[in-house]
Backbone of each chain as nested JSON, in Angstrom:
{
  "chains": [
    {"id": "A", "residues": [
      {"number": 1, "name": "UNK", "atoms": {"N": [70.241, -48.85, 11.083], "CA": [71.065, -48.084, 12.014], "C": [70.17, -47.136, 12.813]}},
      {"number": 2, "name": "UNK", "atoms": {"N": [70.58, -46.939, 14.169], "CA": [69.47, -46.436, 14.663], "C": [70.478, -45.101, 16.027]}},
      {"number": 3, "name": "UNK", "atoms": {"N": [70.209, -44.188, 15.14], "CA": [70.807, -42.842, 15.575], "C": [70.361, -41.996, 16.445]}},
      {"number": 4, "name": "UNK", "atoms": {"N": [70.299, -43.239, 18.179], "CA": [69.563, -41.943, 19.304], "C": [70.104, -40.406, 19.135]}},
      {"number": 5, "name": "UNK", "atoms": {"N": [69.148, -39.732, 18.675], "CA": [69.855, -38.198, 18.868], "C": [69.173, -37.745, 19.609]}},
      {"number": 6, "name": "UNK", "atoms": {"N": [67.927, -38.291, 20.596], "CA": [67.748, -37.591, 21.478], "C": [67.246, -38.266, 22.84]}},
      {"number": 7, "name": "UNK", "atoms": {"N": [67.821, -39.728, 22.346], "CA": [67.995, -40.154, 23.492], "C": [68.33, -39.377, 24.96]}},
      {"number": 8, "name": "UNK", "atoms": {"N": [67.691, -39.678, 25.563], "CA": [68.203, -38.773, 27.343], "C": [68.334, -36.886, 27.18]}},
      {"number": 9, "name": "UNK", "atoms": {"N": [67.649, -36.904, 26.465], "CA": [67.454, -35.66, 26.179], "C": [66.336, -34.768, 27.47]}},
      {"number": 10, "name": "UNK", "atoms": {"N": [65.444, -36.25, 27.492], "CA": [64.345, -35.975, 29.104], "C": [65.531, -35.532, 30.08]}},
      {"number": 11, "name": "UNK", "atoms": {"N": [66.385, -36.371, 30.411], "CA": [67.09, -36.676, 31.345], "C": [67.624, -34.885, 31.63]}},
      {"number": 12, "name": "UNK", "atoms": {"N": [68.3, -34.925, 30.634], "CA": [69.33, -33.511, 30.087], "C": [68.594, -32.556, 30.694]}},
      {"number": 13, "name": "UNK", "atoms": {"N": [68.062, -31.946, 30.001], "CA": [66.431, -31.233, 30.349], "C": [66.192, -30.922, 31.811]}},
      {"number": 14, "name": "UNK", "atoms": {"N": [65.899, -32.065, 32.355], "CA": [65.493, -32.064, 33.804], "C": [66.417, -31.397, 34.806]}},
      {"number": 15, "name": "UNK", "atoms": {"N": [67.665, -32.326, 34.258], "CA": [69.225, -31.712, 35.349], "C": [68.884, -30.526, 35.259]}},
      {"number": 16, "name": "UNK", "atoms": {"N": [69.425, -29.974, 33.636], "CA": [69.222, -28.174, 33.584], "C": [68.142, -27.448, 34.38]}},
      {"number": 17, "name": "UNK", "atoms": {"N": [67.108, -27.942, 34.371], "CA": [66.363, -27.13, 35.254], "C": [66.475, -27.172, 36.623]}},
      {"number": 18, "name": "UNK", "atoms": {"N": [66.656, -28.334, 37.148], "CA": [67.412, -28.411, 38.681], "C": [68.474, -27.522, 38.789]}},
      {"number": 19, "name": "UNK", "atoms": {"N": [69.614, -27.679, 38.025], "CA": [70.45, -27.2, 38.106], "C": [70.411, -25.134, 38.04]}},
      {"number": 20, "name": "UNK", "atoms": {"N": [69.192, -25.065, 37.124], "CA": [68.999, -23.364, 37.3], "C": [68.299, -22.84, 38.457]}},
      {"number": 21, "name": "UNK", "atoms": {"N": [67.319, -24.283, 38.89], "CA": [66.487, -23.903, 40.067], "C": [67.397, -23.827, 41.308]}},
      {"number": 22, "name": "UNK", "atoms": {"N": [68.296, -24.619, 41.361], "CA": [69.23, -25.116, 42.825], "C": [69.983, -23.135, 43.361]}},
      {"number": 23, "name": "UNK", "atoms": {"N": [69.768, -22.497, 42.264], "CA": [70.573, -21.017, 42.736], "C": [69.365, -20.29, 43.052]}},
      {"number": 24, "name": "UNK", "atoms": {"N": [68.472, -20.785, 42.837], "CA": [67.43, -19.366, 43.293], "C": [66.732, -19.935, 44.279]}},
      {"number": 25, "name": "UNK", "atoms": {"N": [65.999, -18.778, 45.352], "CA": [64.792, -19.684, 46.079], "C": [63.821, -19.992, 45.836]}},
      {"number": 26, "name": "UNK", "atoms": {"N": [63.621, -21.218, 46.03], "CA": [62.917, -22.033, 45.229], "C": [61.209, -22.254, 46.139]}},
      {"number": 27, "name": "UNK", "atoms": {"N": [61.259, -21.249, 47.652], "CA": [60.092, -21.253, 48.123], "C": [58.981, -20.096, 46.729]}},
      {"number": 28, "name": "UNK", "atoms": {"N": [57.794, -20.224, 47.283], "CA": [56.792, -19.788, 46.04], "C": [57.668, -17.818, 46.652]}},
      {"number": 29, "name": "UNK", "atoms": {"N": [57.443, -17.159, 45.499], "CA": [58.057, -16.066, 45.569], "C": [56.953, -15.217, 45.491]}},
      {"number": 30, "name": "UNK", "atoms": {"N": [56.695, -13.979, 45.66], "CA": [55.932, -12.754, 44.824], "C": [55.784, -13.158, 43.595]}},
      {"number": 31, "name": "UNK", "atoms": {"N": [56.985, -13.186, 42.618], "CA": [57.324, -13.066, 41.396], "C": [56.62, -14.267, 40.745]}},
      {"number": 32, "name": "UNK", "atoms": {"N": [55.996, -15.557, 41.433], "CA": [55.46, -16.482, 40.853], "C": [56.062, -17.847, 39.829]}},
      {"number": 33, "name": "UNK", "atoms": {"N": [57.445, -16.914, 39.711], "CA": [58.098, -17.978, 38.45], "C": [58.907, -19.265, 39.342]}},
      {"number": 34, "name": "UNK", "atoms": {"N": [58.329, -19.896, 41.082], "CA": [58.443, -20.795, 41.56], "C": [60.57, -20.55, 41.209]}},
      {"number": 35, "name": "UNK", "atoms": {"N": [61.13, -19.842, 41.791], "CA": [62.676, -19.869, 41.182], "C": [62.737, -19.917, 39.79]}},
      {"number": 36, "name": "UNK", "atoms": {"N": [62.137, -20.044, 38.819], "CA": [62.522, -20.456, 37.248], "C": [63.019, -19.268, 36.732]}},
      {"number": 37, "name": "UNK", "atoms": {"N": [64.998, -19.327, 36.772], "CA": [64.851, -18.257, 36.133], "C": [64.818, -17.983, 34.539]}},
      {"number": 38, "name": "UNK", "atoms": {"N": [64.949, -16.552, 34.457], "CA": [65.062, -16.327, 32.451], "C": [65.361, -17.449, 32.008]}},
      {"number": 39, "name": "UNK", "atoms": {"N": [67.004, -17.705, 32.329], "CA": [67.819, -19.112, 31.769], "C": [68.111, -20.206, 32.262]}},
      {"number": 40, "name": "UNK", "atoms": {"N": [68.383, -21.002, 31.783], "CA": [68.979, -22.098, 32.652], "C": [70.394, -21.661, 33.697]}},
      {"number": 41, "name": "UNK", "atoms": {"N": [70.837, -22.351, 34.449], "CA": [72.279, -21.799, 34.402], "C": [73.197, -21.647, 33.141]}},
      {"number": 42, "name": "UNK", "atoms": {"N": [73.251, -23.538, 32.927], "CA": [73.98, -23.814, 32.057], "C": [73.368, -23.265, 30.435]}},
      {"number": 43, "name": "UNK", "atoms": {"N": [73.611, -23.096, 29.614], "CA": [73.543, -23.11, 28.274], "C": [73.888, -23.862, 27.134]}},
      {"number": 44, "name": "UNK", "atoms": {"N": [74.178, -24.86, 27.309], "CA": [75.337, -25.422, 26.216], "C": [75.066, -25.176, 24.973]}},
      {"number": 45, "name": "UNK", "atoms": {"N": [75.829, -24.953, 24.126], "CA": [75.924, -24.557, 22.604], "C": [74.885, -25.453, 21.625]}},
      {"number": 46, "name": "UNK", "atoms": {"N": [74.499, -24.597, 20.669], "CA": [74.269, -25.69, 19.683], "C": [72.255, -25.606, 20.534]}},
      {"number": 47, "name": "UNK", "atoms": {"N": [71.766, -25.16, 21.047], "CA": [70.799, -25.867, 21.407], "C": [69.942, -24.541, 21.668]}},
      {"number": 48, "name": "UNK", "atoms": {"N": [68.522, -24.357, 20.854], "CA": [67.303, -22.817, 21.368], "C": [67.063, -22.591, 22.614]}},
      {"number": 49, "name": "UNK", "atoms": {"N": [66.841, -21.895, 23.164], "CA": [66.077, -21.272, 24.337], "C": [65.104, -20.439, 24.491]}},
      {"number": 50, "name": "UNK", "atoms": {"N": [64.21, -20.36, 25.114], "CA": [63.152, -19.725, 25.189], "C": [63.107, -19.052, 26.546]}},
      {"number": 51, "name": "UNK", "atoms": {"N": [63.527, -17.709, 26.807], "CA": [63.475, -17.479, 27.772], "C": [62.119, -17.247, 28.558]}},
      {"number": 52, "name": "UNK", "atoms": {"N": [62.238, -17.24, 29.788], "CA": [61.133, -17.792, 30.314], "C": [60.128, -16.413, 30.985]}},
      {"number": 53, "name": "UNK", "atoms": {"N": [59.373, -16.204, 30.984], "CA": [58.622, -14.616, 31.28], "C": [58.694, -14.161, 32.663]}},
      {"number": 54, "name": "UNK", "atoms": {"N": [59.394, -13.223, 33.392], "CA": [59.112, -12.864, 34.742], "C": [58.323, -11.839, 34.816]}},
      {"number": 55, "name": "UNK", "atoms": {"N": [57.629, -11.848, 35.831], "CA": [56.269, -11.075, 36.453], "C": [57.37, -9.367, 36.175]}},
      {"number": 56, "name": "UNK", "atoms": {"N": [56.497, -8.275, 35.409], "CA": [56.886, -7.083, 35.5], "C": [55.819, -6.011, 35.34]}},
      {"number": 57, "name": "UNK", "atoms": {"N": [56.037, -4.775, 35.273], "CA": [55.018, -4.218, 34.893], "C": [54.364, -4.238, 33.859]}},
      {"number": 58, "name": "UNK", "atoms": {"N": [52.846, -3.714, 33.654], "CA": [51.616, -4.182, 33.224], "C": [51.355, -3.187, 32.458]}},
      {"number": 59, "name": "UNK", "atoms": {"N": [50.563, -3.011, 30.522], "CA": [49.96, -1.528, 30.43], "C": [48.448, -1.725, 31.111]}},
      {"number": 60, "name": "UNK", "atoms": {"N": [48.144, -0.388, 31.182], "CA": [46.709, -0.257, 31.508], "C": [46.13, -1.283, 30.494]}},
      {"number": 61, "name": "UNK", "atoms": {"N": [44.672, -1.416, 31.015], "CA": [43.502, -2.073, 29.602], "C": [43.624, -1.355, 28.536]}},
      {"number": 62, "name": "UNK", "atoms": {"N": [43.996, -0.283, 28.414], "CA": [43.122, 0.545, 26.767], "C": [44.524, -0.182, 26.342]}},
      {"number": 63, "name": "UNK", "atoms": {"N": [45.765, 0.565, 26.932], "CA": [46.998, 0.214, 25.959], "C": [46.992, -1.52, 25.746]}},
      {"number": 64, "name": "UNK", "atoms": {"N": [46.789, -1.999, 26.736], "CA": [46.932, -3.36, 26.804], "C": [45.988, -3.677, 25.142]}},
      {"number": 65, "name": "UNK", "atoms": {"N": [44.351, -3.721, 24.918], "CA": [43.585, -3.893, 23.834], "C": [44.931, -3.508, 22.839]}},
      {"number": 66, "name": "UNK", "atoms": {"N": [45.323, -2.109, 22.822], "CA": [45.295, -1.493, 21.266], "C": [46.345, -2.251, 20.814]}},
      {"number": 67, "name": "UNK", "atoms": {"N": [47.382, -2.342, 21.972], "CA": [49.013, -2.967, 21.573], "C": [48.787, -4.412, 21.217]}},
      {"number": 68, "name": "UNK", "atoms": {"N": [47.623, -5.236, 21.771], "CA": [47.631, -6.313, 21.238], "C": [48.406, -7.368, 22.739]}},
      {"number": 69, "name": "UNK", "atoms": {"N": [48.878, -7.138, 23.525], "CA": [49.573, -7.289, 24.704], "C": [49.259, -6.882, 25.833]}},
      {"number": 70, "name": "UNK", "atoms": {"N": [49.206, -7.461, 26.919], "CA": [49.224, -6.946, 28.517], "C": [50.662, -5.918, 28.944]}},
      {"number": 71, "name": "UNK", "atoms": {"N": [51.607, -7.225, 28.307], "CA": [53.064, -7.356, 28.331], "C": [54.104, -6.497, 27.753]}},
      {"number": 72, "name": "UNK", "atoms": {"N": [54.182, -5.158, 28.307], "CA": [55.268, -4.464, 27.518], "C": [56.793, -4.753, 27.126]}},
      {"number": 73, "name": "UNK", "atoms": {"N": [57.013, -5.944, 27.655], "CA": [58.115, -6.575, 27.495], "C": [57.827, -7.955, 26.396]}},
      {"number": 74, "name": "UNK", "atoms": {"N": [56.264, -7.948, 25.525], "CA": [56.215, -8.69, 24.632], "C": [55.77, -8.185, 23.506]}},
      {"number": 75, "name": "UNK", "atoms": {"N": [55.568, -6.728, 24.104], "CA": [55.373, -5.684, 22.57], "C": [56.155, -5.701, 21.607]}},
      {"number": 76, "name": "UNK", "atoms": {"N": [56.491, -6.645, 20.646], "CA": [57.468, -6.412, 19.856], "C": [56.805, -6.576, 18.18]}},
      {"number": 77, "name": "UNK", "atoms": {"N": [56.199, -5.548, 17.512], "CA": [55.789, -5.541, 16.461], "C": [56.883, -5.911, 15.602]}},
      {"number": 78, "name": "UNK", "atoms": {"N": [56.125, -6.905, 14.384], "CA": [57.027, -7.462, 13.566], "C": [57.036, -6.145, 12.421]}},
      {"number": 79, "name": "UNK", "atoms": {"N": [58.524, -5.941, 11.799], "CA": [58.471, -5.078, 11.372], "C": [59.275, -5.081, 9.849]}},
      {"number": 80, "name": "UNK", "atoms": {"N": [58.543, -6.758, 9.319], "CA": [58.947, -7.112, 7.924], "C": [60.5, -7.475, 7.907]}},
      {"number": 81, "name": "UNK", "atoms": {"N": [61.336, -7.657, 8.789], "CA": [62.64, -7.86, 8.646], "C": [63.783, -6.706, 8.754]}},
      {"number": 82, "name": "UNK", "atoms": {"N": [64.802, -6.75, 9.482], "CA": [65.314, -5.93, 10.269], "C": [65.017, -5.57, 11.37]}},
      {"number": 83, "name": "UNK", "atoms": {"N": [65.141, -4.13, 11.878], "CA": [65.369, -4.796, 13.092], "C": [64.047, -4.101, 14.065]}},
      {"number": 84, "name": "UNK", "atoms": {"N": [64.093, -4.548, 15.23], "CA": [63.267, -4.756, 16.459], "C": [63.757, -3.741, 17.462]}},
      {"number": 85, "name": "UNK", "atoms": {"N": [62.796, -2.688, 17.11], "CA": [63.128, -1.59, 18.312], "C": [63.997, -1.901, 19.728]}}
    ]},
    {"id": "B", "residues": [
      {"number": 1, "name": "UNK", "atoms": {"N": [30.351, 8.459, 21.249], "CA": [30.214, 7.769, 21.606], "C": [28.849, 7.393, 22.578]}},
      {"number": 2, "name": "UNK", "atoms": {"N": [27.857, 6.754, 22.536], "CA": [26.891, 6.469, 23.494], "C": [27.014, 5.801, 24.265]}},
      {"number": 3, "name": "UNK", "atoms": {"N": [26.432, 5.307, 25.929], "CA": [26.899, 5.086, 26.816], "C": [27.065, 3.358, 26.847]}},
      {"number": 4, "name": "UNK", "atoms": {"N": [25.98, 2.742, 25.314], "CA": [26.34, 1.402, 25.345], "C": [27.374, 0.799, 24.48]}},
      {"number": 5, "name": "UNK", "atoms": {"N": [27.869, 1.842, 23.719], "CA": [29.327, 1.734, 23.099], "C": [30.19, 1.639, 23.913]}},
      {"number": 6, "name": "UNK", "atoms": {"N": [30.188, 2.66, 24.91], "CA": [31.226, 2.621, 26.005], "C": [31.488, 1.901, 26.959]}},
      {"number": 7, "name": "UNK", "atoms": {"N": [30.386, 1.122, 27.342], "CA": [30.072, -0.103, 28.185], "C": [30.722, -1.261, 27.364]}},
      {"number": 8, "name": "UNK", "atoms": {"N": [30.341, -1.082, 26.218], "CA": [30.983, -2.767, 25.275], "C": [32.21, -2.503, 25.456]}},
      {"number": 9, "name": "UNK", "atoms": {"N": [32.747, -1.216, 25.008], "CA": [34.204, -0.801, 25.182], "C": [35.073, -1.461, 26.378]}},
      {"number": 10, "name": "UNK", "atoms": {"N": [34.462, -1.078, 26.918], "CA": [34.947, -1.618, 28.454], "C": [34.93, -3.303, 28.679]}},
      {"number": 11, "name": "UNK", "atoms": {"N": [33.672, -3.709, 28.489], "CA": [33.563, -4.959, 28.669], "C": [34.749, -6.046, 27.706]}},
      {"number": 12, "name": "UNK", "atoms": {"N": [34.931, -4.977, 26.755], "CA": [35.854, -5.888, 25.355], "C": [37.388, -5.673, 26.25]}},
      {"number": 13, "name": "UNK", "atoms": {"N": [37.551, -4.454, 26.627], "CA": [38.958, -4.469, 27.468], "C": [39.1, -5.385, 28.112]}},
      {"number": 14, "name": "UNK", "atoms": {"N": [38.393, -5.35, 29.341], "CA": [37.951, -6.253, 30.422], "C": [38.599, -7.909, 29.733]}},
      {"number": 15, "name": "UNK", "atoms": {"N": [37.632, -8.147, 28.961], "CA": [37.997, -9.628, 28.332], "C": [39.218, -9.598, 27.727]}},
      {"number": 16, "name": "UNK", "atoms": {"N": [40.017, -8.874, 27.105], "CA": [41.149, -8.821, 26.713], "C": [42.025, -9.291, 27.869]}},
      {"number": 17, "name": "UNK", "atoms": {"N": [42.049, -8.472, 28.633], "CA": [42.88, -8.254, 30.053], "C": [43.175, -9.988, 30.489]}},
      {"number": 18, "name": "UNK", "atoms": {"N": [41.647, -10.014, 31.291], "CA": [41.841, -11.439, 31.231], "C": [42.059, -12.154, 30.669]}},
      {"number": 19, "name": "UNK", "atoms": {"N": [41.871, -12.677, 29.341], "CA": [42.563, -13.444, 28.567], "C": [43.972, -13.627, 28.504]}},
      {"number": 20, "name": "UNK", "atoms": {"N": [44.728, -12.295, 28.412], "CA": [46.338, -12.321, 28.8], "C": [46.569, -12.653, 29.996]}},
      {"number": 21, "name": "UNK", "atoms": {"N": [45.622, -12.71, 31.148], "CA": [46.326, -13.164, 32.372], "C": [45.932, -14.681, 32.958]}},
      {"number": 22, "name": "UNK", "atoms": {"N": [45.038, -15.108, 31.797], "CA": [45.196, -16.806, 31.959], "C": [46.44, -17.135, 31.146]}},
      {"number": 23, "name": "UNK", "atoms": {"N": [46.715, -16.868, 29.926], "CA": [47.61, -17.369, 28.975], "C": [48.45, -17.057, 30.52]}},
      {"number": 24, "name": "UNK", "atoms": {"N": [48.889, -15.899, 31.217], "CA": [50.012, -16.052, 31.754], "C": [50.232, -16.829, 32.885]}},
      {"number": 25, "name": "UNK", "atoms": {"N": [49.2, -17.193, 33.574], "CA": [48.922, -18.191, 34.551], "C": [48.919, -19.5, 34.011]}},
      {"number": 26, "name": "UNK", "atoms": {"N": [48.873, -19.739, 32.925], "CA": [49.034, -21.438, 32.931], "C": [50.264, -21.747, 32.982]}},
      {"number": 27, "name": "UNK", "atoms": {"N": [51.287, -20.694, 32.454], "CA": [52.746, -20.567, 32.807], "C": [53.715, -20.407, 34.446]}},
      {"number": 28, "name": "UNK", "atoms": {"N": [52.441, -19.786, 34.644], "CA": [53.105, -19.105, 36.381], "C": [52.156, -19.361, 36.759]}},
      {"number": 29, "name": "UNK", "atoms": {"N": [51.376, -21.14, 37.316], "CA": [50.143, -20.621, 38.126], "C": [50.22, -19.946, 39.57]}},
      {"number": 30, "name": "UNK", "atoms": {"N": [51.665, -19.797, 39.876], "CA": [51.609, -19.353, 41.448], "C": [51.888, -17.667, 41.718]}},
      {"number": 31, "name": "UNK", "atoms": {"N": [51.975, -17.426, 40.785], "CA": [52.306, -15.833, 40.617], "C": [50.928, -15.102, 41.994]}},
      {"number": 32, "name": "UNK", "atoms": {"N": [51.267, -14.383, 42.994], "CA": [50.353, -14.018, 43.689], "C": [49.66, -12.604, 42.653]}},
      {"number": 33, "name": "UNK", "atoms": {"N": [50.373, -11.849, 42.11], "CA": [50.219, -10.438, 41.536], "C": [49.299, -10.923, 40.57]}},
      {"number": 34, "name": "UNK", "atoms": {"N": [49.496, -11.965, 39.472], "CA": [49.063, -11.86, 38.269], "C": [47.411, -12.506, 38.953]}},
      {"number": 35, "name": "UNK", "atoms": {"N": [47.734, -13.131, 40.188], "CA": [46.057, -13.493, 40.304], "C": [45.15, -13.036, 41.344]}},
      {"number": 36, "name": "UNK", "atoms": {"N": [46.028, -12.202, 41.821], "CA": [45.377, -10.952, 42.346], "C": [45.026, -9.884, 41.069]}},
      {"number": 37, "name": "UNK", "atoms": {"N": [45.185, -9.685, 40.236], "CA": [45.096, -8.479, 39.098], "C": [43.847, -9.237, 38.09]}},
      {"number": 38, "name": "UNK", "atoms": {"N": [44.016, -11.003, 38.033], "CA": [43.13, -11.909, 37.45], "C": [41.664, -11.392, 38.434]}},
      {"number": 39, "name": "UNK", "atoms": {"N": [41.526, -11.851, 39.266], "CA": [40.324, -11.492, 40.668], "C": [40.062, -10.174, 40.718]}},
      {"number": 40, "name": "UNK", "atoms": {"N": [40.914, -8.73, 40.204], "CA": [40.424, -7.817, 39.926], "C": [39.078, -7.707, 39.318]}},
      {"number": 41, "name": "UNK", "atoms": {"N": [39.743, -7.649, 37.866], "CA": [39.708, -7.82, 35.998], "C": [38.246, -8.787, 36.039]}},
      {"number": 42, "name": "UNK", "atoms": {"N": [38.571, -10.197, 36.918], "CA": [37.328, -10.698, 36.568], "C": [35.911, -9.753, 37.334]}},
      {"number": 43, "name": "UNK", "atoms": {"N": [35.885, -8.977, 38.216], "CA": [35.325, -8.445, 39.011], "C": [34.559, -7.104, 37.966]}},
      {"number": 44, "name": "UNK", "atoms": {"N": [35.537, -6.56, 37.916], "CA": [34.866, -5.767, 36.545], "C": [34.47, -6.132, 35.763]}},
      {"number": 45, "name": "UNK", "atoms": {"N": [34.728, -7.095, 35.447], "CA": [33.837, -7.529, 33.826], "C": [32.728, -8.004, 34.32]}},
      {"number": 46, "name": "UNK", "atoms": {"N": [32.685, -8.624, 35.719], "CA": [31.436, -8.783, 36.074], "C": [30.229, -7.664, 36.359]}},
      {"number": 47, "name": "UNK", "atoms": {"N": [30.934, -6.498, 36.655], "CA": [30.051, -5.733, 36.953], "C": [29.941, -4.851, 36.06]}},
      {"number": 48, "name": "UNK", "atoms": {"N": [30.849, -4.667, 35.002], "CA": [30.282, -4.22, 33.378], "C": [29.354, -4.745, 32.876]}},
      {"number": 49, "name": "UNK", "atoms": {"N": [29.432, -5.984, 32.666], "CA": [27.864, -7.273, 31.909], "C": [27.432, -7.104, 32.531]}},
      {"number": 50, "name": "UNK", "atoms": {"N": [26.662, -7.132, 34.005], "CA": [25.712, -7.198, 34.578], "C": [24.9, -5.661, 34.381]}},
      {"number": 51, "name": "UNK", "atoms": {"N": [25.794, -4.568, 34.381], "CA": [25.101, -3.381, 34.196], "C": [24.897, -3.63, 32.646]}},
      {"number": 52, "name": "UNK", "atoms": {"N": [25.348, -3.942, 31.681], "CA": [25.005, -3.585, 30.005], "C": [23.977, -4.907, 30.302]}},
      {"number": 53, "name": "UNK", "atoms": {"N": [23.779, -5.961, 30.58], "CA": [22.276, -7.118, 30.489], "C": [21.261, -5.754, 30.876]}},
      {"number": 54, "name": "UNK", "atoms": {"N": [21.724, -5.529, 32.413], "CA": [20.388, -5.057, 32.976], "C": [19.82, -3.981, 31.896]}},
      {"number": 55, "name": "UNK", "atoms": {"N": [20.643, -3.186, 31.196], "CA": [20.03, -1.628, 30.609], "C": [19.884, -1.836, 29.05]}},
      {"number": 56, "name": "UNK", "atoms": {"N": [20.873, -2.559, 28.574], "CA": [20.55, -2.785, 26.616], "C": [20.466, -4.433, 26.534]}},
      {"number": 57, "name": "UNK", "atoms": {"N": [20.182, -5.37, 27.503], "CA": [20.006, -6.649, 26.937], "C": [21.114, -7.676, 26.99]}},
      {"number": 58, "name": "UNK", "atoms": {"N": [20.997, -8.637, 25.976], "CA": [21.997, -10.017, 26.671], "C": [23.128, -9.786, 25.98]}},
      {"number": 59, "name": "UNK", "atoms": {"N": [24.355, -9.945, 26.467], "CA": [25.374, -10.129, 25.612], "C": [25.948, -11.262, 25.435]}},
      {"number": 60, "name": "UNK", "atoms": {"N": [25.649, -12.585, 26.012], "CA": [25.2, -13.995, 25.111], "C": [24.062, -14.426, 25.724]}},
      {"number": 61, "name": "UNK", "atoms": {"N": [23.282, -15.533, 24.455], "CA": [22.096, -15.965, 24.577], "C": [21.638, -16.218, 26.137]}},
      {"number": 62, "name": "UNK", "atoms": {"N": [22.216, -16.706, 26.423], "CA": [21.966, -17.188, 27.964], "C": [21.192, -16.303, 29.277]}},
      {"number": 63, "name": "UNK", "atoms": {"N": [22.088, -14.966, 28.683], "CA": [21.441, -14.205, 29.454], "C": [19.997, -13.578, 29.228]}},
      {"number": 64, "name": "UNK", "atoms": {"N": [19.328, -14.283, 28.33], "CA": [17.939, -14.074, 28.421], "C": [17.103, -14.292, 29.384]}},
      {"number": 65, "name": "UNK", "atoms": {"N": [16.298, -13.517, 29.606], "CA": [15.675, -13.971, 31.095], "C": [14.116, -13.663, 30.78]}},
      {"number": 66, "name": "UNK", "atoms": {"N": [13.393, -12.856, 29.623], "CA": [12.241, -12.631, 29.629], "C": [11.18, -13.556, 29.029]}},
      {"number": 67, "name": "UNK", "atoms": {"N": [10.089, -13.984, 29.927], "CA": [9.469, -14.882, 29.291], "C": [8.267, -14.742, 28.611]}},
      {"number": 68, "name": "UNK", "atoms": {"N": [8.226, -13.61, 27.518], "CA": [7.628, -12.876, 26.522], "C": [8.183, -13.052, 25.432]}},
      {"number": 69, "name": "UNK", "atoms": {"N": [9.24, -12.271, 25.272], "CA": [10.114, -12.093, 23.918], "C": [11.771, -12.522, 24.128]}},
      {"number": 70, "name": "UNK", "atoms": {"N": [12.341, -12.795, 22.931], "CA": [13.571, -13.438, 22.847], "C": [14.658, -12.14, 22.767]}},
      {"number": 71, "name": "UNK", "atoms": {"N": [15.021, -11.53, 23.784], "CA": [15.331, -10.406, 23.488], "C": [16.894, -10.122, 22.677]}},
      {"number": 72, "name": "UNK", "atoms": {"N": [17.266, -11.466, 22.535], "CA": [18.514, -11.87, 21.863], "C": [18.573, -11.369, 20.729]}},
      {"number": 73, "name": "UNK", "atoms": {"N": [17.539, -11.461, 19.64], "CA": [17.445, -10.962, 18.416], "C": [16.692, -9.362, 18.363]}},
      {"number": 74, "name": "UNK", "atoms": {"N": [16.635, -8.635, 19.268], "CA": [16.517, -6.984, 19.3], "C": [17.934, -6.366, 19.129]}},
      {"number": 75, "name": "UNK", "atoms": {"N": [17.401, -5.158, 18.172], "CA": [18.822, -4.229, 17.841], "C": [19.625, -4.076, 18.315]}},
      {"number": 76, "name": "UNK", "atoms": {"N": [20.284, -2.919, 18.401], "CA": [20.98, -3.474, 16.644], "C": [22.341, -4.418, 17.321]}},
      {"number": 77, "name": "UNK", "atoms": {"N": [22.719, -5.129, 16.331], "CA": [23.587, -5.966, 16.133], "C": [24.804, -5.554, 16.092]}},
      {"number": 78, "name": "UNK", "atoms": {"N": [26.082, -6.474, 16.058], "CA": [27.282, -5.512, 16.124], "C": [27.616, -5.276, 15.229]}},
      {"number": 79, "name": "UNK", "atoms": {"N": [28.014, -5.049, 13.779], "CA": [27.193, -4.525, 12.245], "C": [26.853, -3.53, 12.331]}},
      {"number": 80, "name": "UNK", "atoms": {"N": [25.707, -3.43, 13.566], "CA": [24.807, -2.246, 13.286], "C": [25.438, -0.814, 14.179]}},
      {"number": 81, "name": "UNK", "atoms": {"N": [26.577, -1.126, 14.572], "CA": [26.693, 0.047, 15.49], "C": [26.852, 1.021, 14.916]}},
      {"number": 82, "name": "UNK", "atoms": {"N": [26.981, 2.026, 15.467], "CA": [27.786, 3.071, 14.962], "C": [28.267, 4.429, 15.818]}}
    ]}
  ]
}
């Protein structure tokens, strides 16, 4: 028995991103993320996401080294379970 | 701190920096900001190494240039700082 479960899953995939790209402008921006936004439009249930990084502000170098990050919006020290500042 | 601590200091930022802004460019290669800030960053680090070669020596092999001594293996080491 042979249980495509992810058959057309390429397919799926692709729409969604058309489909998130088709609302934004999709000429090259400042922002660099070519239209890609955070999310897809759609979401459908049942399925991870990874939202996607938009261009924001920067720490300096020192903070950037110490924090471990450029990205103050990826500063997120793990903090053994619970919760995330 | 001495002034070739502070130079590595810098130079280690420097490479940090950039490093986060390739990881973020292979994601966004069209981002104008992140590679304008990349063309900074690389600019300084260029002109950090080039001043720490010229005054305390190579900071990889390569940059040896004397054709006397191997100046690669002169003090101190990074171990040896302090």
């Amino acid at each position: 028995m042979n249980l495509d479960l992810f058959g057309g899953m390429e397919e799926f995939v692709l729409r969604e991103r058309e489909s998130s790209a088709g609302q934004t402008d999709f000429r090259q921006n400042n922002n660099g993320n070519n239209g890609i936004s955070e999310f897809p439009k759609n979401t459908p249930l049942a399925m991870a996401y990874v939202p996607f990084q938009q261009w924001s502000e920067t720490y300096d170098d020192d903070k950037a080294l110490s924090r471990g990050t450029l990205f103050p919006e990826l500063d997120l020290p793990f903090t053994g379970g619970g919760s995330v500042r | 701190m001495n002034e070739r601590n502070i130079l590595l200091g810098k130079i280690k930022k420097y490479d940090f920096t950039l490093k986060e802004l390739d990881l973020y460019l292979d994601t966004h290669p069209n981002c104008r900001r992140a590679l304008a800030m990349f063309r900074k960053y690389k600019e300084l680090r260029e002109n950090a190494v080039g001043e720490y070669t010229r005054r305390f020596g190579p900071v990889v092999p390569e940059q040896v240039n004397d054709t006397e001594h191997w100046t690669w293996v002169d003090d101190p080491w990074p171990w040896e700082r302090r």
